[in-house]
C-alpha positions in Angstrom: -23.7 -19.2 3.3 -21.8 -17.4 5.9 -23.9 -17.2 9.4 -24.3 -14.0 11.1 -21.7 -14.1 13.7 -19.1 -14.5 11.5 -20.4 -12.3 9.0 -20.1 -9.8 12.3 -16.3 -10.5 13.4 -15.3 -10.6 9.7 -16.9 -7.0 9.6 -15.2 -5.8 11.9 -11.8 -6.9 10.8 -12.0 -5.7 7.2 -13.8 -2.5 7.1 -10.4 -0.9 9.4 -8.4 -2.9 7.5 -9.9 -1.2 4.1 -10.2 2.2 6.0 -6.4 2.2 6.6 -5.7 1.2 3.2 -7.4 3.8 1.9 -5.7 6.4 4.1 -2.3 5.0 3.4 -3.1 5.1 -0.7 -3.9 8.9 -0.2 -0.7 9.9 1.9 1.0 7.6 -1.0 -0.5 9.9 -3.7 0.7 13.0 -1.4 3.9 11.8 -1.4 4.9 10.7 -4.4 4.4 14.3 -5.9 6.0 14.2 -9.4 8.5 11.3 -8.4 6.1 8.6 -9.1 2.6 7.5 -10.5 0.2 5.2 -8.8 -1.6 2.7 -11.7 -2.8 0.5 -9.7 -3.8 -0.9 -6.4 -5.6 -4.0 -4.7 -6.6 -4.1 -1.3 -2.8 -3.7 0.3 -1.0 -3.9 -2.3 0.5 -0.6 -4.4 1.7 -0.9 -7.9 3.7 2.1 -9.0 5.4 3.3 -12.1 8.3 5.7 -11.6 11.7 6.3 -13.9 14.3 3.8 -13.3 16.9 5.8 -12.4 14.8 7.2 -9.4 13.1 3.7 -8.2 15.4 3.6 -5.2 14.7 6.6 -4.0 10.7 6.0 -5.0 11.1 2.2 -3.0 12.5 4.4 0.2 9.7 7.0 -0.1 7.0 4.6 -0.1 8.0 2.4 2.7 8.1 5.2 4.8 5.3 6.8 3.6 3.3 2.9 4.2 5.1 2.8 7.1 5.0 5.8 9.0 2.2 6.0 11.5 -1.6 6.1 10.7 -3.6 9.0 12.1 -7.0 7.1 12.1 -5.4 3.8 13.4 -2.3 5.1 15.8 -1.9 1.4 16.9 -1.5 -0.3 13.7 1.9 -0.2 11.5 2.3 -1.5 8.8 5.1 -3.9 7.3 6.0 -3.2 3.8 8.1 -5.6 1.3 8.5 -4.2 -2.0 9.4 -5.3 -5.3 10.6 -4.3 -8.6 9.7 -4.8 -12.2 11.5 -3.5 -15.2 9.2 -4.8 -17.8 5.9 -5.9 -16.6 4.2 -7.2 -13.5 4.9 -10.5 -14.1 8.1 -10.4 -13.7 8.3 -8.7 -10.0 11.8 -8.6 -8.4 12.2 -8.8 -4.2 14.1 -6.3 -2.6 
């Protein structure tokens, strides 16, 4: 069992943390207009299914998008890495 204190500082780490995740899924959403389609996300991570000739200019529109500044949290950025799949997400590509 976890004891209060820590149960406290955890608290206040991950309800921001989830809070600016959740803004940044929205402006996401905003963004990606008819470019792209959200299908999934968990916690900070996006997964997003767009046509293939397109996914570099979808990659560039979510980094910024993830990137750009957050109007609940002006002091926190975020730092995106994205990757690519052609098939499935098993088989996720760095770039």
């Amino acid at each position: 069992f976890l004891d209060k204190e820590y149960r406290a500082r955890n608290f206040s780490v991950q309800a921001p943390a989830a809070l600016l995740c959740l803004e940044k899924l929205v402006l996401l959403k905003n963004k990606l207009e008819d470019f792209g389609e959200i299908v999934l996300h968990v916690h900070d991570g996006y997964y997003i299914i767009a046509p293939k000739e397109n996914y570099i200019f979808v990659l560039d529109l979510c980094k910024k998008a993830l990137e750009s500044d957050s109007e609940l949290m002006p002091v926190i950025n975020l730092s995106v890495k994205s990757a690519i799949s052609y098939t499935n997400f098993g088989e996720f590509k760095n770039v």
